[in-house]
Structures are given as structure tokens and as C-alpha cells.
C-alpha distance (Angstrom), angle and dihedral (degrees) to the residues before:
residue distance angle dihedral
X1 . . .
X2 3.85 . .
X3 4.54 108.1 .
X4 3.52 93.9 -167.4
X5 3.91 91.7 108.4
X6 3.85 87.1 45.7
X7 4.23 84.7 56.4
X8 3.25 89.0 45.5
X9 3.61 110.1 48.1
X10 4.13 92.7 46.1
X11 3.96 81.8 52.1
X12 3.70 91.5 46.2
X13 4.22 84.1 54.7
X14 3.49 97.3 42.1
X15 3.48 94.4 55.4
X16 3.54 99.4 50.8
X17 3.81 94.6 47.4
X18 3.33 92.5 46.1
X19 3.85 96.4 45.5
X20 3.97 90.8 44.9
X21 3.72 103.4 52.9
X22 3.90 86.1 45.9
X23 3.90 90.0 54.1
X24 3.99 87.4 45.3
X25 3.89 92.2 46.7
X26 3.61 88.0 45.2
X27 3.57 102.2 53.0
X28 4.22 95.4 39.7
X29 3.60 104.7 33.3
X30 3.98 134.0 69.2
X31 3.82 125.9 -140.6
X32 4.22 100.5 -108.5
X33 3.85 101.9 28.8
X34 3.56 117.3 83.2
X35 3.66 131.6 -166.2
X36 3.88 115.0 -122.1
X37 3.48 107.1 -142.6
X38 3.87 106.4 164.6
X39 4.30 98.6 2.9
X40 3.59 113.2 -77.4
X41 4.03 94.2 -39.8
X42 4.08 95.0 80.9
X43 4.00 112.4 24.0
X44 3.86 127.5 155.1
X45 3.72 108.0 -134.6
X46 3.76 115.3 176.9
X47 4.14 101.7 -143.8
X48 4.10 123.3 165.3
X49 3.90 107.4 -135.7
X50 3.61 125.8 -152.9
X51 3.89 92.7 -174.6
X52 3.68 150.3 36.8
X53 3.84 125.2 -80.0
X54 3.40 127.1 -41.7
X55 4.33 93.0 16.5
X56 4.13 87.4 -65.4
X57 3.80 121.2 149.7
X58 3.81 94.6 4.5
X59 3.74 117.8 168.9
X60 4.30 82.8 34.6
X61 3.91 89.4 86.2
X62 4.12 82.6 134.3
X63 3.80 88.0 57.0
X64 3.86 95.3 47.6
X65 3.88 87.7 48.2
X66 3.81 95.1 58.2
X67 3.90 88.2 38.4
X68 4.01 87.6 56.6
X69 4.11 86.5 44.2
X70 3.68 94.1 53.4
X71 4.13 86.6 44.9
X72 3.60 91.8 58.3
X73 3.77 98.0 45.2
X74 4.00 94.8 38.9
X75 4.33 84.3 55.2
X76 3.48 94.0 42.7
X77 4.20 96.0 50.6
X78 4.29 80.8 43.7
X79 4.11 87.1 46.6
X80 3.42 96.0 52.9
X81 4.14 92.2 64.9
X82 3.66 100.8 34.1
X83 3.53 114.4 128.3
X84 4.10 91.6 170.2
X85 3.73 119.1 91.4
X86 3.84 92.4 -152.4
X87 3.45 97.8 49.0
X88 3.72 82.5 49.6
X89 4.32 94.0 57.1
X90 4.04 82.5 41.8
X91 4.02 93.9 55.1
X92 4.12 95.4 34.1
X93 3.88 86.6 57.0
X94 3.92 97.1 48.5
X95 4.25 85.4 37.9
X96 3.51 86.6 56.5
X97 3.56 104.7 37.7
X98 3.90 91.3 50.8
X99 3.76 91.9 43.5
X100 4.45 81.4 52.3
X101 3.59 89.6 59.7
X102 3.52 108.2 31.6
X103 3.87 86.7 59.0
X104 3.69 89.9 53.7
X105 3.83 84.8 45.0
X106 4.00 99.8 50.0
X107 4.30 95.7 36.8
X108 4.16 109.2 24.7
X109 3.74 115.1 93.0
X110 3.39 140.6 -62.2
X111 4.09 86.0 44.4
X112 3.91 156.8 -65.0
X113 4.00 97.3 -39.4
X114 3.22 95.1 6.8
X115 3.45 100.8 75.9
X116 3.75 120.4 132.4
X117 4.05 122.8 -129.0
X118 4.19 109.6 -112.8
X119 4.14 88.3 -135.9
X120 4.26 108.0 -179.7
X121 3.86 104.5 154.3
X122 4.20 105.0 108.0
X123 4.23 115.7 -178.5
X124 3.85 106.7 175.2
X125 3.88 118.4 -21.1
X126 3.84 90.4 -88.9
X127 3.98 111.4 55.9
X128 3.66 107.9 71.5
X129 3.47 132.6 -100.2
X130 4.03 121.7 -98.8
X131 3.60 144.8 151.7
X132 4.24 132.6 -124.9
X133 3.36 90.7 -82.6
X134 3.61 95.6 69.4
X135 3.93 97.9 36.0
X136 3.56 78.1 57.3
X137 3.63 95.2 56.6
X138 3.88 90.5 46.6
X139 4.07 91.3 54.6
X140 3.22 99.0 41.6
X141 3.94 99.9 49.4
X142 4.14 82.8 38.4
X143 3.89 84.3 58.9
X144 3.83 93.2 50.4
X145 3.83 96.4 49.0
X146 3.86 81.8 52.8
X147 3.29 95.9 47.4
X148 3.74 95.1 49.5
X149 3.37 99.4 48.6
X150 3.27 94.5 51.7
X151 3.60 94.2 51.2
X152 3.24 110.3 -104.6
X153 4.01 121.7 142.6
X154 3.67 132.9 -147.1
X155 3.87 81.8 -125.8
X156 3.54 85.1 63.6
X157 3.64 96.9 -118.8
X158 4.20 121.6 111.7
X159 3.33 127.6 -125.4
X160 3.91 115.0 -145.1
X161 3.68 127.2 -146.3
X162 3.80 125.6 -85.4
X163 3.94 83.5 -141.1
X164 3.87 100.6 54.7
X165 4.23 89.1 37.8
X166 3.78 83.3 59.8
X167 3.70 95.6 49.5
X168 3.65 93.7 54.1
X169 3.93 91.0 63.2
């Protein structure tokens, strides 16, 4: 059975989470004062990002916006022969996550593909602040490495280990 609706459907939610609480955050927030919400271990800080995570490539928005492009084309080629449910989850989180930010990317201020990421989420005062579109993106390509190592195909069949075959002989 075919996953692309799966992908598509988790991208479809991802999206519109991610692109609502940055429209919320946005309209009742100011850059420089965070919200405390449990001390300084969970803040919401409303920052504009002209990078990736953790303040790398910045000033290359245009790079990171045909990076994000190539993301959402390379899933959806992958999506359309998937045949594995988890791979599908995995893929319809980084889908939407990269569709989150490229939208930020291609219509927030200063301009088309220059755009900078609305990032919110603070934990602690030294891991960097982001948004659900990249926590997303971490799950969802933390669910593939899983998946792949423990053998488990976008085909949706498993591959076993050359090891453990040999040990059953």
C-alpha cells in the first residue's frame, strides 16, 4: 500500500502548526522580551533568523532556500514509492518542517529568498532558539536514522543483518 497520503497529511499538519504559532508569536510578542514560562529552562523568545541552526550560514538565506526546495522535491520523488508507514511519519515531518521554513524564507521580510525564519522555542540559555518546523526536521530525520539502522526500508520491507543470518547457520 502506497504512504504518500500518510506523508502528506503529517506535512499538511506540520505546516499549519508550524505556520500558526509563528503568526500568533508574531503578532503578540516583541523581538528582546521573552516570556518565562518555566524560569529560564522553557522561554518563548520571538527572534528573526537569517541562517540555519545554531547562527550557521547566516547572510546565505538564498542558499538555505534552494537547500529547503531541493528537500521538498527530493521527499516528494522518495514519497511517491514508499510502501513503509514509518518512513512515511519520518519524511511528512522533514516535508513539513522544510516547507515551515522555506515559506518564512521565500515571503518574511527583507525579500523573496531572503526571508528570515520566525524561531521562538528557548530550552536553557545555551541551545538555540527555533520553531516546530525545525523540531520537526530533527524528529523526523531522528526517525529515519532509526529506521535505517534497524533495517527498515522505504519499500516497507527489512533488511536483516549479515551478522545474525550467519549465526543462524
Amino acid at each position: 500500500m502506497r504512504r504518500l497520503p500518510w506523508l502528506l497529511l503529517i506535512a499538511v499538519v506540520v505546516l499549519a502548526v508550524d505556520l500558526g504559532t509563528k503568526a500568533l508569536v508574531v503578532a503578540t510578542m516583541r523581538p528582546g522580551e521573552p516570556i518565562s514560562i518555566i524560569g529560564d529552562v522553557f522561554r518563548l523568545n520571538l527572534i528573526r533568523n537569517s541562517g540555519a541552526a545554531f547562527s550557521m550560514a547566516t547572510g546565505m538565506t538564498w542558499l538555505l532556500t534552494l537547500i529547503a526546495v531541493a528537500v521538498v522535491i527530493g521527499v516528494i520523488r522518495i514519497g511517491r514509492t514508499l510502501r513503509s508507514r514509518g518512513w512515511a511519519v519520518g519524511l511528512g515531518l522533514v516535508l513539513g518542517g522544510a516547507l515551515g521554513n522555506l515559506v518564512d524564507r521565500l515571503f518574511r521580510s527583507p525579500g523573496p529568498l531572503q526571508g528570515h525564519v520566525v524561531d521562538f522555542i528557548s530550552v536553557t540559555r545555551w541551545w538555540p532558539v527555533f520553531n516546530i518546523a525545525d523540531s520537526a526536521i530533527v524528529c523526523g530525520a531522528i526517525l529515519l536514522v532509526v529506521l535505517t539502522v534497524f533495517g527498515f526500508e522505504p519499500d516497507g520491507t527489512r533488511t536483516r543483518d549479515s551478522d545474525s543470518e550467519q549465526e543462524g547457520e
